[in-house]
C-alpha positions as CSV (number, residue, x, y, z in Angstrom):
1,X,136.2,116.7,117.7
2,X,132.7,115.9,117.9
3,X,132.4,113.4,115.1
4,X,135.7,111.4,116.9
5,X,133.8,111.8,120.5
6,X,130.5,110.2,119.1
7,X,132.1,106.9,117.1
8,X,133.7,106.2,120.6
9,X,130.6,106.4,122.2
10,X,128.7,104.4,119.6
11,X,131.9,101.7,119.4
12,X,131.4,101.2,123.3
13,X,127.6,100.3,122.5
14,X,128.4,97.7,120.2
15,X,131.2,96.6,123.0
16,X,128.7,96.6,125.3
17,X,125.7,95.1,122.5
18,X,128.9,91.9,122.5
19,X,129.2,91.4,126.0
20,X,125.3,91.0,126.2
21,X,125.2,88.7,123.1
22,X,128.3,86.4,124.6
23,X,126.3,86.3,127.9
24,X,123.2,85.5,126.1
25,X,124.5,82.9,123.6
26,X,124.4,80.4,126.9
27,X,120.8,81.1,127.4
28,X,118.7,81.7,124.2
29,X,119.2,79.5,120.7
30,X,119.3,82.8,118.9
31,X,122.2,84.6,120.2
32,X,124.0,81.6,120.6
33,X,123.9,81.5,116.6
34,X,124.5,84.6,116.2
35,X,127.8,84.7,118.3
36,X,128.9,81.7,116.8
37,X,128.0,82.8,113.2
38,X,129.9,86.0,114.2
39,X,133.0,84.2,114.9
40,X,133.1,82.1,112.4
41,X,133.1,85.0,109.8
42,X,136.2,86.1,111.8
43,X,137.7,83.0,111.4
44,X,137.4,82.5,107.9
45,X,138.6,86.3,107.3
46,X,142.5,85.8,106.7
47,X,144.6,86.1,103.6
48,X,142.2,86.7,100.5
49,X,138.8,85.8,99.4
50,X,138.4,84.1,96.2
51,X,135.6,85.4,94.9
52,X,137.0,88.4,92.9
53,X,135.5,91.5,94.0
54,X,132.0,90.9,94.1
55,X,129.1,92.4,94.8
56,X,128.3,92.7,98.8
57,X,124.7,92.8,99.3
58,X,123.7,93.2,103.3
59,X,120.5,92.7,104.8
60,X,119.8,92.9,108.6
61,X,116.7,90.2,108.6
62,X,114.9,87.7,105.7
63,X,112.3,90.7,105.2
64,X,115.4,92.9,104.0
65,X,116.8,89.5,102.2
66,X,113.2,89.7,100.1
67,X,113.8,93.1,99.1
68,X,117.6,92.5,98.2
69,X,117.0,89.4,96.4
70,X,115.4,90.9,93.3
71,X,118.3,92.7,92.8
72,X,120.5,89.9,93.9
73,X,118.9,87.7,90.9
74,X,118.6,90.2,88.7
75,X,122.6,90.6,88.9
76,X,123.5,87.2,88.5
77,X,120.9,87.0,84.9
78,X,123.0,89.9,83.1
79,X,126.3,89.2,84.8
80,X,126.3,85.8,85.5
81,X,130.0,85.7,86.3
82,X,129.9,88.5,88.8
83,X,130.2,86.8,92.3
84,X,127.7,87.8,95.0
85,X,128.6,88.4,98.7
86,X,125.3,87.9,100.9
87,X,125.5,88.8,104.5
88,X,123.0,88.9,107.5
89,X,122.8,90.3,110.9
90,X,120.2,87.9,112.3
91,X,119.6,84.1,112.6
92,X,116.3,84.5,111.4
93,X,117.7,85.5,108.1
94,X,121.3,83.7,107.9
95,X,119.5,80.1,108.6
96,X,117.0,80.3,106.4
97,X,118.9,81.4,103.6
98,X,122.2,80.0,104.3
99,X,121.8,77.7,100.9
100,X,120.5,80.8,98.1
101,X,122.1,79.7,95.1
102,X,121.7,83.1,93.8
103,X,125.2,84.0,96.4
104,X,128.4,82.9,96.0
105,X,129.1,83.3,99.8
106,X,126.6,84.2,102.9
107,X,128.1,85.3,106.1
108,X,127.0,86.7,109.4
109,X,128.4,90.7,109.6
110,X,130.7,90.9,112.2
111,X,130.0,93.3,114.9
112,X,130.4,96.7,113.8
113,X,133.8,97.4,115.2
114,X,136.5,99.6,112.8
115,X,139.1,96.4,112.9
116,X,135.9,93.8,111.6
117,X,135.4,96.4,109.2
118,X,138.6,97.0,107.7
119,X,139.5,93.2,108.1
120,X,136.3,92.2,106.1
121,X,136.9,95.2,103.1
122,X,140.6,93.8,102.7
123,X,139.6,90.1,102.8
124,X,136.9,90.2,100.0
125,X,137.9,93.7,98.5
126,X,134.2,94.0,97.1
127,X,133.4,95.9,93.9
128,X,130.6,97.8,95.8
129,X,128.6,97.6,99.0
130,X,124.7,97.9,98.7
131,X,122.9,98.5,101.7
132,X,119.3,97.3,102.3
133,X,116.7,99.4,104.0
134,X,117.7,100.1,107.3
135,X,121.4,98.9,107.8
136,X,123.3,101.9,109.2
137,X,126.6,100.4,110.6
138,X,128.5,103.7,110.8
139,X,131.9,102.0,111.8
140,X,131.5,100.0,108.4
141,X,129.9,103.2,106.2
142,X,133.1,104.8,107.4
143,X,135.1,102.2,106.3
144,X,134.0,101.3,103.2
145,X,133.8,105.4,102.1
146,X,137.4,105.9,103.5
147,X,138.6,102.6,101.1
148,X,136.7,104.7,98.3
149,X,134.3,101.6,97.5
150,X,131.3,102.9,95.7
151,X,128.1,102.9,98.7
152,X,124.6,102.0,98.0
153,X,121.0,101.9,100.1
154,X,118.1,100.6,98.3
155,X,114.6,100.3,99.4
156,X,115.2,103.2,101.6
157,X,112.7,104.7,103.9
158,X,112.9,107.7,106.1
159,X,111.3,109.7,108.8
160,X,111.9,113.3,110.0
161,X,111.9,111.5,113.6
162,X,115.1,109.2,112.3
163,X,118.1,110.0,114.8
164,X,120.7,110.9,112.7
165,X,118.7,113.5,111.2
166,X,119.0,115.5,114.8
167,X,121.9,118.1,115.3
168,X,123.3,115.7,117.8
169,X,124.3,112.9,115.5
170,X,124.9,115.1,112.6
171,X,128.4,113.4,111.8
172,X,126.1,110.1,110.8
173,X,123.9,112.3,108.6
174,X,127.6,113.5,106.7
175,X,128.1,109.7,105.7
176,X,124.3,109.8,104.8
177,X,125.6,112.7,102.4
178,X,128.5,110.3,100.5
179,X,126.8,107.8,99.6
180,X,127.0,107.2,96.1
181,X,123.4,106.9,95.7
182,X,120.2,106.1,97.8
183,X,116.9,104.1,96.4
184,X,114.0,104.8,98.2
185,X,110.7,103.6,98.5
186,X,108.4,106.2,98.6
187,X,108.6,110.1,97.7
188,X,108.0,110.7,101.0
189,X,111.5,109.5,102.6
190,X,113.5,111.1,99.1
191,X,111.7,114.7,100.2
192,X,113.1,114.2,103.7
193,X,116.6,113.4,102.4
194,X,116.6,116.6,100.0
195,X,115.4,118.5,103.1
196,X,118.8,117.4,104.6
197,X,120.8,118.3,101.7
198,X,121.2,114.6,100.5
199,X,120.8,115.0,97.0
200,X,121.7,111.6,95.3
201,X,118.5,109.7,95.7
202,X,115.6,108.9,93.8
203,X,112.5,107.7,94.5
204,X,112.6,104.2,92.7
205,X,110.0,102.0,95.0
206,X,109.8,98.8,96.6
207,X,111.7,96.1,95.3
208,X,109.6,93.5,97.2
209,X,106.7,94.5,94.6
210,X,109.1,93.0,92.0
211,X,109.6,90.3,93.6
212,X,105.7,88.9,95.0
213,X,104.5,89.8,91.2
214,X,107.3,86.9,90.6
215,X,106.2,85.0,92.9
216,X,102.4,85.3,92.5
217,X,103.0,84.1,88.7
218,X,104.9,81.2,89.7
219,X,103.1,79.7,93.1
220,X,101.7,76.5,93.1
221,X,98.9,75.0,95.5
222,X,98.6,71.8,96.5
223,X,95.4,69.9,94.5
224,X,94.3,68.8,98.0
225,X,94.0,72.5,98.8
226,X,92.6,73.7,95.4
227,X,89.9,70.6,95.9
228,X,88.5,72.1,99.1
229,X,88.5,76.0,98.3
230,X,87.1,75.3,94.8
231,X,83.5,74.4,96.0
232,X,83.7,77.4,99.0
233,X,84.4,81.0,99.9
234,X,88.1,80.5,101.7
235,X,89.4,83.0,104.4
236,X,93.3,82.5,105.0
237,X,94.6,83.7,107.9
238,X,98.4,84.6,107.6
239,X,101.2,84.4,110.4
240,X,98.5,84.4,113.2
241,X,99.6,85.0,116.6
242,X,97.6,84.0,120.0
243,X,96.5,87.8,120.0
244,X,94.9,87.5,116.4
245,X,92.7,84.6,117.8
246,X,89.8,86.3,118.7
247,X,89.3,87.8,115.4
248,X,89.8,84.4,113.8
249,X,87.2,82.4,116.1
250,X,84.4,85.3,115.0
251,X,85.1,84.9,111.4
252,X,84.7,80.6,112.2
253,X,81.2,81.2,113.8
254,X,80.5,83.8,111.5
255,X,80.9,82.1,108.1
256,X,80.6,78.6,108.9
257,X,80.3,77.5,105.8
258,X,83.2,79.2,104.3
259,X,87.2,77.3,104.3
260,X,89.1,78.9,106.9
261,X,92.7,78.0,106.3
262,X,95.0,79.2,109.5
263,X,98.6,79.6,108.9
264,X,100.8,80.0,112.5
265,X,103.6,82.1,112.6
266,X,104.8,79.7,114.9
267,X,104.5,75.8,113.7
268,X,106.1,74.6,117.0
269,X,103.7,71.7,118.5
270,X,102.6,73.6,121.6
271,X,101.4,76.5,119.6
272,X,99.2,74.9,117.5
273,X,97.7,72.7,120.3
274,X,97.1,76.1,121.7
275,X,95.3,77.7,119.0
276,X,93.6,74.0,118.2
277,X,92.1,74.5,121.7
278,X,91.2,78.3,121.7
279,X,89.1,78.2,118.3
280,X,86.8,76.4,119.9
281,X,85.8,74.4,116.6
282,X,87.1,71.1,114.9
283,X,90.2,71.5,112.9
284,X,92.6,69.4,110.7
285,X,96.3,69.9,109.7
286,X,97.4,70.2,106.7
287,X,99.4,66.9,107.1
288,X,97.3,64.9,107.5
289,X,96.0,63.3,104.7
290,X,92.6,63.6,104.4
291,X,91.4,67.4,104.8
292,X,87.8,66.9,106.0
293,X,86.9,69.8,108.3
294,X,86.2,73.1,107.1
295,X,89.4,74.7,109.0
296,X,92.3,73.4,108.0
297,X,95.7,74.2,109.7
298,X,99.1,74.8,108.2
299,X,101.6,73.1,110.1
300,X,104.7,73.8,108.0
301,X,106.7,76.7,106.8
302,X,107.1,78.2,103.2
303,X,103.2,77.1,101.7
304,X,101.4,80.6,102.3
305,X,102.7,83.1,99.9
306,X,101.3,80.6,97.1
307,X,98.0,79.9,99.3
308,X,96.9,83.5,98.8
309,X,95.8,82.3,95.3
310,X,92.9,80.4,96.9
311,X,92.0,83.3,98.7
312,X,88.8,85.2,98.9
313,X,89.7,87.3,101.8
314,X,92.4,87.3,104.2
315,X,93.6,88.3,107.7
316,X,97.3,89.2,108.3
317,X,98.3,88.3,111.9
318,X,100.4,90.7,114.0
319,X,98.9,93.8,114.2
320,X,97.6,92.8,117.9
321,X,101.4,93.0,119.2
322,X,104.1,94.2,117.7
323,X,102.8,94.7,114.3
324,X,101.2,93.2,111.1
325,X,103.4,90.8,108.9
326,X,103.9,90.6,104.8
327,X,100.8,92.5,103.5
328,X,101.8,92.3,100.0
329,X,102.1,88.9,99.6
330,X,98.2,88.9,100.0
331,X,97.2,91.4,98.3
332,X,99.3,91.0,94.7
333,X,96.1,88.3,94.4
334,X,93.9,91.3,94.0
335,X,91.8,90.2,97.3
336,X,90.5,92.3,100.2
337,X,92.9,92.1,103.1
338,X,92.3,93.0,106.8
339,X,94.9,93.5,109.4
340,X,94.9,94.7,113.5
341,X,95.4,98.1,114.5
342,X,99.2,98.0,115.0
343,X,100.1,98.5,111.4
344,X,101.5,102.7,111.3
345,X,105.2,101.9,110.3
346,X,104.0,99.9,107.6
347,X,103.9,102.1,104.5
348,X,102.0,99.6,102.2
349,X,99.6,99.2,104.7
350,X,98.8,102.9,105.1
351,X,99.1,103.1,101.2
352,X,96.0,100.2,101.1
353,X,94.4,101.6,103.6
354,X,94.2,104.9,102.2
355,X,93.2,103.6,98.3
356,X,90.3,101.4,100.3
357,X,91.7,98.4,99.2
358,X,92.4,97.0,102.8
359,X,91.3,97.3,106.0
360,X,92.0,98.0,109.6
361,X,90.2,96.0,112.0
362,X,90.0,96.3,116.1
363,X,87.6,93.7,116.6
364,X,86.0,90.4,115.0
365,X,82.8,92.4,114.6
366,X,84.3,94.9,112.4
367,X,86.1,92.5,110.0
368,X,82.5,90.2,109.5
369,X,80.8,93.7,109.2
370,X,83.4,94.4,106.1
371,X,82.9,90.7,104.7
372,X,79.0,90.4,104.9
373,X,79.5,93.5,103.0
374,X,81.5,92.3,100.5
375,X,79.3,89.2,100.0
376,X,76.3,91.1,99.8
377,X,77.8,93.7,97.0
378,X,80.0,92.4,94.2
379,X,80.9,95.7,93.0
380,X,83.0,96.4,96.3
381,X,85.0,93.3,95.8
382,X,85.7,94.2,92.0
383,X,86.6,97.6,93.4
384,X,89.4,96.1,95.6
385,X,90.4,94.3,92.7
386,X,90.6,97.1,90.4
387,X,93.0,99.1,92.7
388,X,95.1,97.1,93.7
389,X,95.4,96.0,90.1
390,X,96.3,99.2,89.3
391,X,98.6,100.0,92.3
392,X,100.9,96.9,91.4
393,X,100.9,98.1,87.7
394,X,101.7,102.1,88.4
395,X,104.2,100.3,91.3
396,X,106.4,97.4,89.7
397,X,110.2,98.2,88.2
398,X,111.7,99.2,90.9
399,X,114.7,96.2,90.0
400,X,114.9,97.3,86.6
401,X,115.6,101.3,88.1
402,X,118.3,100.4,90.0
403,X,120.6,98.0,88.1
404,X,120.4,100.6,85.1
405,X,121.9,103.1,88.0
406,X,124.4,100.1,89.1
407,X,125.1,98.4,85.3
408,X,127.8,100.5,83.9
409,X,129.6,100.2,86.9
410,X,129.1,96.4,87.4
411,X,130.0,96.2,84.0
412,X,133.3,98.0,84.1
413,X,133.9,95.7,87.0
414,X,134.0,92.2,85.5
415,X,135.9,93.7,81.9
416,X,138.6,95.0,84.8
């Protein structure tokens, strides 16, 4: 009785989470794509999907996308004719990844309603559903264990704090408990799952580590980059925000000889005018042509995974507001990293922090207190290296773990 009274309650939320994204698709860009990408996914669900039940991989954002896509690729190399349903729940995922060639069709989920549900399981009658992170739709978990389709999470992480562990939303944690199998990130969440009697999980890590040890082998930087940080020590400064500039103009008077390469989370005009004007010191962007000032500005999107190479130290922006961005990007190059004090829900930034690989840093003066450091003692820097050398090595496979679960069953699929 319970169970019935709470999925009411929770279905008029997501009513209620429509209404506000119809009323706010006239006002902000973003949920203007996102009820349009909603609907047309509805449109396009009628009849029967041609894509012979594949694989539906969901992600809410691209930071889930990043930890799906290892597995995604890895798929498509051993089962190459196994089609590959992708689907988002935000804009900031959907549009960026709209083209992957590794999918054979990318969507925007529906809202979580029982009909969308049931209307999306029949339309593309998927093999299996895999889950990434933290994507509890309960009206679609329900759906997809009542059509008996098998039910995965991968790169789980849990807390004892995590609402459907209280007795209140126990019904949730019952669809926690048939899931064919959960793939966590850290021993720490599988421990909290066998607490609650959810027994089929492993701890199998991040697949993200997978996939920037890919990337790290394969990034290129541009030779006008490579020119300038050959002949200096180079500071990048990752997915800065206004809030990180304070740190960034002590490091600039600080070191003034060093290259100081500053990467905005935001590339619109206006906000790098604004951070042009705040740092106090001449700058240059990194399209223009001739890169003759010490602090260079990157004024386009997709260049700063592969500028970490260049990198003797780096600053990850964020963790002055809502928290810190992609640590391990950064530190797969073995370098020290620093980051603001917002950084607790991040579990590899704990993890650093803890091995003394990485640092947490309030104020400019503590970051140029670790660097002058570092610059006067080798050792420490060879350190850093050495651990997070080791951490990546002890940390990698977490791909290879789960399609050995999912292979027989993938398998079995395509000789059906």
């Amino acid at each position: 009785m319970w169970a019935q009274l709470l999925f009411t309650l929770y279905s008029g939320g997501i009513h209620l989470g429509n209404f506000y994204i119809f009323c706010g698709s006239f006002f902000s860009p973003k949920l203007n794509l996102l009820y349009h990408g909603r609907k047309k996914t509805q449109n396009l669900i009628s009849g029967k999907s041609n894509l012979g039940h594949p694989v539906w991989v969901h992600c809410a954002s691209l930071g889930e996308f990043e930890q799906g896509r290892p597995l995604i690729e890895s798929i498509k190399r051993q089962f190459p004719n196994q089609a590959i349903l992708l689907s988002f729940f935000s804009p900031s995922g959907y549009e960026i990844r709209k083209n992957y060639a590794f999918a054979d069709e990318i969507i925007y989920l529906p809202s979580d309603l029982t009909n969308n549900a049931n209307e999306l399981l029949e339309y593309y009658q998927p093999s299996m559903v895999i889950l990434v992170k933290y994507e509890f739709w309960w009206n679609l978990i329900q759906s997809v264990l009542k059509c008996k389709v098998p039910l995965y999470l991968i790169s789980g992480v849990f807390r004892e704090k995590d609402y459907f562990f209280k007795p209140i939303f126990e019904p949730f944690k019952h669809l926690l408990q048939r899931f064919d199998f959960i793939f966590n990130q850290d021993v720490a969440s599988s421990e909290i799952l066998s607490k609650h009697q959810i027994i089929q999980q492993i701890c199998s890590g991040d697949t993200r580590i997978d996939r920037v040890i890919e990337n790290a082998k394969a990034a290129l930087v541009p030779e006008k980059i490579k020119a300038i940080s050959n002949v200096s020590t180079t500071i990048i400064y990752g997915s800065i925000w206004i809030s990180d500039i304070e740190v960034v103009k002590d490091c600039l008077s600080a070191f003034p000889t060093f290259v100081h390469i500053i990467a905005p989370h935001d590339i619109s005009t206006k906000n790098i005018q604004n951070i042009r004007k705040a740092i106090l010191c001449k700058s240059v962007l990194y399209s223009e042509d001739d890169l003759n000032e010490k602090v260079i500005i990157i004024d386009n999107i997709g260049m700063l995974s592969s500028l970490y190479t260049v990198a003797d130290y780096v600053y990850i922006g964020g963790g002055f507001q809502k928290g810190i961005h992609n640590i391990l990007e950064p530190t797969v190059f073995r370098v020290p990293v620093f980051f603001g004090p917002n950084h607790q829900k991040f579990n590899e930034a704990l993890t650093f922090k803890k091995l003394g690989a990485a640092f947490s840093v309030e104020s400019g003066e503590q970051i140029l207190k670790h660097i002058l450091n570092f610059e006067k003692n080798e050792g420490q820097k060879e350190l850093v290296k050495k651990l997070l050398s080791q951490y990546f090595e002890e940390n990698h496979g977490a791909t290879e773990k789960i399609i050995r679960h999912l292979y027989p069953k993938i398998n079995k699929t395509i000789i059906q």
